[in-house]
C-alpha positions in Angstrom: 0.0 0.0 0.0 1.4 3.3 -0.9 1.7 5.8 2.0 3.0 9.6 2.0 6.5 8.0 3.2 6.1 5.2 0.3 5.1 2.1 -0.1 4.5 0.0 2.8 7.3 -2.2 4.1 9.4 -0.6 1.6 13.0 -0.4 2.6 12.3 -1.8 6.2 14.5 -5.2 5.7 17.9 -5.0 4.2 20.9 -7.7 3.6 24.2 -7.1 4.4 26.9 -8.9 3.3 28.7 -10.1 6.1 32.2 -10.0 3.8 32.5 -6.6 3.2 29.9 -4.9 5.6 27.9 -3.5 2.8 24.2 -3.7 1.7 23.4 -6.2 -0.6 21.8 -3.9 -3.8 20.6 -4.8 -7.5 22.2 -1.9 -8.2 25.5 -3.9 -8.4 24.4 -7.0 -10.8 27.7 -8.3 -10.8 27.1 -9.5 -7.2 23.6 -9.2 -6.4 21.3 -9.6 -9.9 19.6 -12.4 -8.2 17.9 -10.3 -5.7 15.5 -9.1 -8.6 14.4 -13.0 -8.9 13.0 -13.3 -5.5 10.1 -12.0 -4.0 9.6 -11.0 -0.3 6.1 -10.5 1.0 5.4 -9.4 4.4 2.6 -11.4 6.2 2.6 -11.9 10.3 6.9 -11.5 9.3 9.1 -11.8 6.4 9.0 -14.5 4.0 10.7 -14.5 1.0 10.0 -16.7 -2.3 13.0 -17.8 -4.4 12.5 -18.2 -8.0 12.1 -22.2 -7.7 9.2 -21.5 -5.3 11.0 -22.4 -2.2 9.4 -19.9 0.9 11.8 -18.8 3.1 10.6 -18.0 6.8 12.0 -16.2 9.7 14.0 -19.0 11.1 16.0 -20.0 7.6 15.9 -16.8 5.4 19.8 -16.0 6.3 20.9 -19.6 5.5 18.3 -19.6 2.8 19.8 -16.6 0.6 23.5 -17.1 1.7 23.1 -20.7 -0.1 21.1 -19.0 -3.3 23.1 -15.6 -3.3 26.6 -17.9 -3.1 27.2 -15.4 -0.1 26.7 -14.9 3.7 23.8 -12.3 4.3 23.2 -11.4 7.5 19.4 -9.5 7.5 19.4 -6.2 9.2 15.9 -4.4 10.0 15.2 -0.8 10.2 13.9 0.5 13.9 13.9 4.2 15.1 15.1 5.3 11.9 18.3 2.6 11.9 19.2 -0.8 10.3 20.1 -3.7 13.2 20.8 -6.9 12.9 17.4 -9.2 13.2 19.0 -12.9 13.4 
C-alpha cells in the first residue's frame, strides 16, 4: 500500500553482506542480480519466495539466501530510523 513515506514495508528489511559490511543492492548485478528474482512479502513477518518457489521464513531466510546468493547475508531491520541486525 502506498503511503505519504512510500510504499508499505518498503525499505524496512535489508541484507548485508557479512564479507565486506555493505548492503546487498541490484544496483550492483555483478554480485547481487539475483535479488531481482526473488520475491519478499510481508505477512505476520518476512517471508521470502526464491524463483524455484522455495518460501523462506523467519527462522532459515539468512541460510536460505546465503546458499542461493553464493554469499553470507546477514538480515538487518530498520527500527527508530536505523538498520540492526534481526537474526
Amino acid at each position: 500500500m502506498a503511503t505519504s513515506r512510500g510504499f508499505e514495508g518498503d525499505r524496512a528489511y535489508a541484507l548485508m553482506d557479512v564479507e565486506t559490511g555493505y548492503i546487498a543492492s541490484a544496483k550492483n548485478p555483478k554480485l547481487w542480480a539475483e535479488l531481482l528474482k526473488m520475491r519478499p512479502f510481508l505477512a505476520s513477518n518476512l517471508m521470502i519466495q526464491l524463483p524455484d518457489g522455495i518460501i523462506l521464513e523467519r527462522e532459515g531466510i539468512e541460510d536460505g539466501l546465503s546458499r542461493y546468493l553464493g554469499r553470507q547475508v546477514r538480515l538487518l531491520s530498520q527500527t527508530s530510523g536505523q538498520m540492526e541486525y534481526v537474526g
